[in-house]
C-alpha positions in Angstrom: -10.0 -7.1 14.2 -7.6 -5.4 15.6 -7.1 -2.3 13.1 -8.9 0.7 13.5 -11.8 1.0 11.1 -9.2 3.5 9.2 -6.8 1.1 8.7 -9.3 -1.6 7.6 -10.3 0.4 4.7 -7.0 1.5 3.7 -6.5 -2.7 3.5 -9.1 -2.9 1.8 -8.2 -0.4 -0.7 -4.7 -2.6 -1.7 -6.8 -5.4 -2.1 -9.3 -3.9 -4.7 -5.8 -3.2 -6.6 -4.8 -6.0 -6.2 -7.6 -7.6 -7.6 -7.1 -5.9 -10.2 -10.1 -3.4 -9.9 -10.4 0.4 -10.4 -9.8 2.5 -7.0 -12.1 5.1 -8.0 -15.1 2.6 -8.5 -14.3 1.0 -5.7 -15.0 4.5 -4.0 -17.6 5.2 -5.4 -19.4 1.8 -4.8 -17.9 0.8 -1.4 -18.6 3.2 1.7 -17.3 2.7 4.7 -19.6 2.1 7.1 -21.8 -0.6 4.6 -21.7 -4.3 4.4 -19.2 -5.1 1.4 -20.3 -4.7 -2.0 -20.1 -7.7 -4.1 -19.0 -6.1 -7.2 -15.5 -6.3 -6.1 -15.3 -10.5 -4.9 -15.7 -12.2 -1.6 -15.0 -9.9 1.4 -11.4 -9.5 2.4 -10.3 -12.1 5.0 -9.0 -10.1 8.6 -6.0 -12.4 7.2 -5.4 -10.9 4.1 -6.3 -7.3 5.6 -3.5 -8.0 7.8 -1.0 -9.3 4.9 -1.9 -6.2 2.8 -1.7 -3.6 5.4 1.5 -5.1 6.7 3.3 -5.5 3.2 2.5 -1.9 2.5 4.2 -1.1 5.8 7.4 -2.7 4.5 7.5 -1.4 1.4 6.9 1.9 3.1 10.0 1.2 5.2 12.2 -0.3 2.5 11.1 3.2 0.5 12.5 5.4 3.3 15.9 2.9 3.5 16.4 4.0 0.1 15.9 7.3 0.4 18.4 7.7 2.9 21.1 5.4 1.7 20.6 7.4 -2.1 20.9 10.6 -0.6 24.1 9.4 1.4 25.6 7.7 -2.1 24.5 11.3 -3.7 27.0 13.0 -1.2 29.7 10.5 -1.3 29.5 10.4 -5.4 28.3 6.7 -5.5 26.1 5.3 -8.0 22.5 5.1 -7.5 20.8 2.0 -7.5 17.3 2.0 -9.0 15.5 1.2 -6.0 17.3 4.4 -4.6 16.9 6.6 -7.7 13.0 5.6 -7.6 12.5 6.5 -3.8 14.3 9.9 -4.7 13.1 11.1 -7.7 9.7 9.3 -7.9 
């Protein structure tokens, strides 16, 4: 694979949420230097590790695109969209 084992498990992570599954078991259950625990379905793919680690890079990016262009419409007086007013005030 070509993430760093740090990266794998973050993917891995997204995907337990996605699944649906609680973070905190999954923490508690899964360490990461063991084979994967069962609990939580069928190993994640180095596909879908991929997919989740790179859509969470996005939506990192579009976060910080928002940020900036809110904080420019905040000086200028122009209304907020939602995205924008989420990525400012959380």
């Amino acid at each position: 694979m070509a993430y760093n084992n740090d990266k794998k498990w973050y993917a891995q992570k997204l995907i337990i949420q996605e699944r649906g599954f609680d973070i905190s078991d999954f923490l508690d259950k899964q360490r990461k230097d063991e084979t994967w625990n069962t609990d939580f379905g069928t190993e994640p793919t180095d596909n879908e590790l991929k997919t989740a680690w790179e859509n969470q890079e996005t939506a990192n990016a579009l976060k910080e695109t928002n940020k900036a262009s809110g904080k420019a419409k905040l000086k200028s007086g122009e209304a907020l969209t939602d995205a924008e007013v989420e990525a400012l005030f959380g």
